[in-house]
C-alpha positions as CSV (number, residue, x, y, z in Angstrom):
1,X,-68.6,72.7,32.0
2,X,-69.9,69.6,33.2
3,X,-67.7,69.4,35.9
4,X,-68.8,72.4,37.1
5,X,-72.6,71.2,37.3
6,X,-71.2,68.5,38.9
7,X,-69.5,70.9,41.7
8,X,-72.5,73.4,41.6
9,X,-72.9,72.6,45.4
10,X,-69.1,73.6,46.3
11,X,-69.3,76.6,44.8
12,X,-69.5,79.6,47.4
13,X,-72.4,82.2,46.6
14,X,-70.7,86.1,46.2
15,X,-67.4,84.9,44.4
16,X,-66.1,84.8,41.3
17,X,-67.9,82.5,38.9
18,X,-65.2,82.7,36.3
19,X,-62.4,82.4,38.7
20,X,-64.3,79.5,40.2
21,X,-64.8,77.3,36.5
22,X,-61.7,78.3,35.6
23,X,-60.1,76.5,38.9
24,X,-62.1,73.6,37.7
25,X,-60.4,74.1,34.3
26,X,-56.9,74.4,35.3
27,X,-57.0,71.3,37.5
28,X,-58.4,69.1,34.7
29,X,-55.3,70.4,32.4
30,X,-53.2,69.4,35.2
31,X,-54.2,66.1,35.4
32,X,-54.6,65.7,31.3
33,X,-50.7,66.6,31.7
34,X,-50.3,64.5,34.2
35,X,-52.1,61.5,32.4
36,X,-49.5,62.1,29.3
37,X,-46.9,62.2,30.9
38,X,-47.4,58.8,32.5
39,X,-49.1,57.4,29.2
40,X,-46.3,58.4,27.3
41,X,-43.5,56.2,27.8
42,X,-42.5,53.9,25.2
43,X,-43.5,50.8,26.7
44,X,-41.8,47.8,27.3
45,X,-38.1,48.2,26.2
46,X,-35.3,45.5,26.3
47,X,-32.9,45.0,29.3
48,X,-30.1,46.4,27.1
49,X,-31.7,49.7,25.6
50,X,-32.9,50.2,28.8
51,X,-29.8,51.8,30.3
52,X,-29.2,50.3,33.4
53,X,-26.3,49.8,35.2
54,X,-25.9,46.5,37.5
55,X,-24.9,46.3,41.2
56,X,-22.0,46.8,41.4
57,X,-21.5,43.6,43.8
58,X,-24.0,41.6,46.1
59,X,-24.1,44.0,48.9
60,X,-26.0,46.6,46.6
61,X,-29.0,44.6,45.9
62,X,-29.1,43.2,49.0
63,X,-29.0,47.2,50.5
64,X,-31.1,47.6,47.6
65,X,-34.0,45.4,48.4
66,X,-33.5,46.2,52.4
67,X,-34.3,49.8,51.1
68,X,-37.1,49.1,49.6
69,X,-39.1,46.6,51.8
70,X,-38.6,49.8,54.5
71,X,-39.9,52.1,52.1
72,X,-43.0,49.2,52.0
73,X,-43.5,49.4,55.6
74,X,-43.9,53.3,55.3
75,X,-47.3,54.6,56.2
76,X,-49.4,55.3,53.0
77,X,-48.7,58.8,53.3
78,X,-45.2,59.1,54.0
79,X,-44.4,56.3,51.5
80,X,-46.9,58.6,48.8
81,X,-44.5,61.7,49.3
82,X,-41.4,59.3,48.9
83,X,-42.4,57.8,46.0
84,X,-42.9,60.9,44.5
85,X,-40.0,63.0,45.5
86,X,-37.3,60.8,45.4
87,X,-38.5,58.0,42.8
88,X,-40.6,59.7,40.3
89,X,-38.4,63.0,40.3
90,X,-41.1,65.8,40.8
91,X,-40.5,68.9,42.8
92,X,-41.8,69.1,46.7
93,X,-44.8,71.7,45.0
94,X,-45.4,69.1,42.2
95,X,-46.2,66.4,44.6
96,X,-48.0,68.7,47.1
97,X,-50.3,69.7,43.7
98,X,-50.6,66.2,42.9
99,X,-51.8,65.0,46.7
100,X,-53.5,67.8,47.3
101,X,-51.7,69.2,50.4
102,X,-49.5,72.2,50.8
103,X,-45.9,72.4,50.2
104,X,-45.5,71.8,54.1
105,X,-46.7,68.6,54.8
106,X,-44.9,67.1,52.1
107,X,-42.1,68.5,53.8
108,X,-43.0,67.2,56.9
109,X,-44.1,64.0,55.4
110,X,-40.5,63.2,53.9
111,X,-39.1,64.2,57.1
112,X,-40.6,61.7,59.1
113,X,-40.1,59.2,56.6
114,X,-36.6,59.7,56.4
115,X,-36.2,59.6,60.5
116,X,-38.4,56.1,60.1
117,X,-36.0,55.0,57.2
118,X,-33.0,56.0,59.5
119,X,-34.2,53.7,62.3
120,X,-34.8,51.0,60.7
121,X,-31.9,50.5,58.2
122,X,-29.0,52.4,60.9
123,X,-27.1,55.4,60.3
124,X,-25.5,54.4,56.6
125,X,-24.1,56.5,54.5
């Protein structure tokens, strides 16, 4: 309820009041999930239980780490929608709810991004 007072001047006079607190509502369970979902790993985990699987040779981290220092020079927004998408694993609505954008510009976003990415490390498979 609180949040509401503190969004009393965003509300629109002749709406929905309910509809209104309980958009308020439903975004704070969103990001309470959100929260414990990240807060829930398991912490810090040794190299061997962690499951991962080595490079298979030198290329691979070199490719690797060419990879990821173009993903670094990514504008904030682009590199945002990457991140979430294909690092983190959520869906292109998830990450749209979780920027606060429509579906679209995520879209767009990961488009661009991947025609920047494209440029810069060549047409590799």
């Amino acid at each position: 309820m609180t949040q509401g007072l503190r969004k009393a001047s965003q509300f629109t006079p002749g709406t929905h009041v309910d509809r209104w607190l309980f958009s308020i509502l439903h975004r704070l369970w969103l990001n309470r999930l959100r929260s414990a979902k990240v807060r829930s790993g398991q912490g810090l985990v040794p190299v061997e239980d962690a499951g991962l699987t080595a490079p298979e040779n030198q290329e691979e981290t070199f490719f690797g780490s060419q990879v990821l220092s173009a993903i670094e020079e990514l504008s904030e927004v682009q590199r945002v929608a990457v991140m979430l998408v294909y690092v983190e694993g959520y869906t292109y609505a998830e990450a749209a709810e979780f920027v606060g954008v429509p579906v679209g510009t995520i879209m767009s976003r990961l488009a661009a991004a991947r025609t920047t990415l494209k440029a810069q490390l060549g047409d590799t498979e």
